[in-house]
Backbone as numpy.savetxt, mean C-alpha at the origin, in Angstrom:
# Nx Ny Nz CAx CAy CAz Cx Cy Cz
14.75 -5.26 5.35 14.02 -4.29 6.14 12.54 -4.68 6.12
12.03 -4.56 7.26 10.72 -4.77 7.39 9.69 -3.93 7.08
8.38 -4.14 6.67 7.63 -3.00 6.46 7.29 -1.75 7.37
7.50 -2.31 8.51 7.01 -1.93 9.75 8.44 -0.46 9.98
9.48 -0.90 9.59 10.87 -0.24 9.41 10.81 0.58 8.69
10.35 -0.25 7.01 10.30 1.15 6.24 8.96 2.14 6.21
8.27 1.72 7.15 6.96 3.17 7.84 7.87 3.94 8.72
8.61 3.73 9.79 9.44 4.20 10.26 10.31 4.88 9.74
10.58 4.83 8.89 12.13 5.31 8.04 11.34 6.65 7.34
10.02 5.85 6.73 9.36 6.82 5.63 8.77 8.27 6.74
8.57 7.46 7.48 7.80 8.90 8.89 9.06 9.97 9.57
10.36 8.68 9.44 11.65 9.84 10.15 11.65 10.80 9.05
12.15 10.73 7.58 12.01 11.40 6.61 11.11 12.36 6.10
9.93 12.13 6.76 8.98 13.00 6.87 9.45 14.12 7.63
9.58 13.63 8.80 9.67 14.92 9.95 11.24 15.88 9.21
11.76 14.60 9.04 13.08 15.25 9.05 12.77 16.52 7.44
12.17 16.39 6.88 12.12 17.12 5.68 11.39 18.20 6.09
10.40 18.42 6.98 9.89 19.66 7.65 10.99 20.26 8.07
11.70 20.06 8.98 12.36 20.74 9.73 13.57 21.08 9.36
14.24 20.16 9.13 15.50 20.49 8.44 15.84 20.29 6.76
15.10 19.69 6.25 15.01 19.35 5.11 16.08 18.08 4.30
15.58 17.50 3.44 16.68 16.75 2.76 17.55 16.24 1.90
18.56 15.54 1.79 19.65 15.39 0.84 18.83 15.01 -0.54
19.71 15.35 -1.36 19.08 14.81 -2.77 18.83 12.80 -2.63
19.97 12.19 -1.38 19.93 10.75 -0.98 18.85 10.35 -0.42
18.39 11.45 0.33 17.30 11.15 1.32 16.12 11.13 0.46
16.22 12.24 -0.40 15.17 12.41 -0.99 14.41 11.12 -2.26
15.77 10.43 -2.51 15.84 8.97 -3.42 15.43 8.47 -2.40
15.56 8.05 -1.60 15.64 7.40 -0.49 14.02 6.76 -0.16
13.09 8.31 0.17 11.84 8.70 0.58 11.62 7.93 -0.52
11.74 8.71 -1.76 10.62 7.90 -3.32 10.64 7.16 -3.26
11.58 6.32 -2.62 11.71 4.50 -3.01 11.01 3.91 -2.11
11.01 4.25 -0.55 10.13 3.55 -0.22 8.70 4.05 -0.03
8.11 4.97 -0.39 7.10 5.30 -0.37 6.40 4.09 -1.86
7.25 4.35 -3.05 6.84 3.07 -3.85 7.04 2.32 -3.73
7.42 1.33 -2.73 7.22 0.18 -2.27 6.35 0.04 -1.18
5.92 1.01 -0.23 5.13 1.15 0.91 3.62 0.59 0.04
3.64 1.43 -0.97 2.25 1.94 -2.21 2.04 0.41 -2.82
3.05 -0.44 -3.38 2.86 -1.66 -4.24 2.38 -2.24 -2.92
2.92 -3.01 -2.00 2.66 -3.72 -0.88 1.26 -3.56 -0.28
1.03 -2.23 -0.36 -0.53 -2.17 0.10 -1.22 -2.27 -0.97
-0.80 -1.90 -2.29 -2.10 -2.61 -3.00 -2.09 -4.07 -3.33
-0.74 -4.50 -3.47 -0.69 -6.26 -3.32 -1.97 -6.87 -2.13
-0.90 -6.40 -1.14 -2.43 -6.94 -0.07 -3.57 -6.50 -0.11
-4.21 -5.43 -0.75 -5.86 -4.89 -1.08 -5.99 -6.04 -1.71
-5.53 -5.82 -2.88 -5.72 -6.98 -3.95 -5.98 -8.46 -3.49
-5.12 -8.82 -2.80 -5.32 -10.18 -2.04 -6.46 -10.47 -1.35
-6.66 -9.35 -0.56 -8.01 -9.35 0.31 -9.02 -9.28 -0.78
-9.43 -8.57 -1.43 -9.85 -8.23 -2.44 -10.35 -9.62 -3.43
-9.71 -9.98 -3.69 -9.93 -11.57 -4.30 -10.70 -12.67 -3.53
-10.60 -12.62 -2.26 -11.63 -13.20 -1.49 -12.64 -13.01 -0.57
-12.80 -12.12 -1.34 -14.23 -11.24 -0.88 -15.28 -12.20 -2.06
-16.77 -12.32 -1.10 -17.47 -12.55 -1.98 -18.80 -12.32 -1.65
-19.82 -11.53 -2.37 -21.12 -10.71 -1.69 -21.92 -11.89 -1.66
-22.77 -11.61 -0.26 -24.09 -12.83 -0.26 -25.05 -11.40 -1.00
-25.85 -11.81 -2.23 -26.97 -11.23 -2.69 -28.57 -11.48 -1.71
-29.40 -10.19 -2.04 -30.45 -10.33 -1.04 -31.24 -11.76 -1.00
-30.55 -12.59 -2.86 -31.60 -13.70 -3.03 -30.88 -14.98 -2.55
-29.94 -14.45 -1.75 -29.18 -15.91 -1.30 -28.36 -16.54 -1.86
-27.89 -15.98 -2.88 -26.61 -16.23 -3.83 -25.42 -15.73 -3.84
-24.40 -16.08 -4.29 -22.89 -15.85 -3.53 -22.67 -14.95 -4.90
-22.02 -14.16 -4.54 -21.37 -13.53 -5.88 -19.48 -13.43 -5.73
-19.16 -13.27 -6.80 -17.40 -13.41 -7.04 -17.35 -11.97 -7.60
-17.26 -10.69 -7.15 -17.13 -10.07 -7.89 -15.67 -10.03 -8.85
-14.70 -10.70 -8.43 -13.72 -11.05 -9.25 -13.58 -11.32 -11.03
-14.81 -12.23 -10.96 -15.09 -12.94 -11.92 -15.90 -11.79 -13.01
-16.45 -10.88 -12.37 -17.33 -10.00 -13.01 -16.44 -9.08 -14.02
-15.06 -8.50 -13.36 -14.27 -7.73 -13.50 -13.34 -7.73 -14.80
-13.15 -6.81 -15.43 -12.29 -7.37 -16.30 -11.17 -6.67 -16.45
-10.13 -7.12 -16.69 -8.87 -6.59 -16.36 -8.27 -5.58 -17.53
């Protein structure tokens, strides 16, 4: 399934839980991909995130990566 699918899936489940509400399946269902919706976007923050790098006012590159500590 694609990400793009499970936004779709996660948004039918949405509606569908307003209105009619859902199975204890559905409701596994939702958690799971909402935590995978959640890892994937911070994977890719993160990614982006890593190659980011500030020009300082004095003309120097900074890594804030490198600054960071885990």
């Amino acid at each position: 399934m694609t990400m793009d699918e499970k936004i779709a899936r996660i948004n039918e489940l949405y509606h569908k839980s307003k209105t009619e509400g859902l199975t204890e399946e559905e409701k596994e269902e939702q958690k799971t991909l909402r935590a995978d919706y959640v890892r994937s976007f911070r994977e890719n923050l993160r990614a982006t995130l890593d190659n980011v790098s500030i020009l300082e006012p004095d003309g120097t590159v900074t890594n804030p990566k490198k600054n960071l500590k885990n």
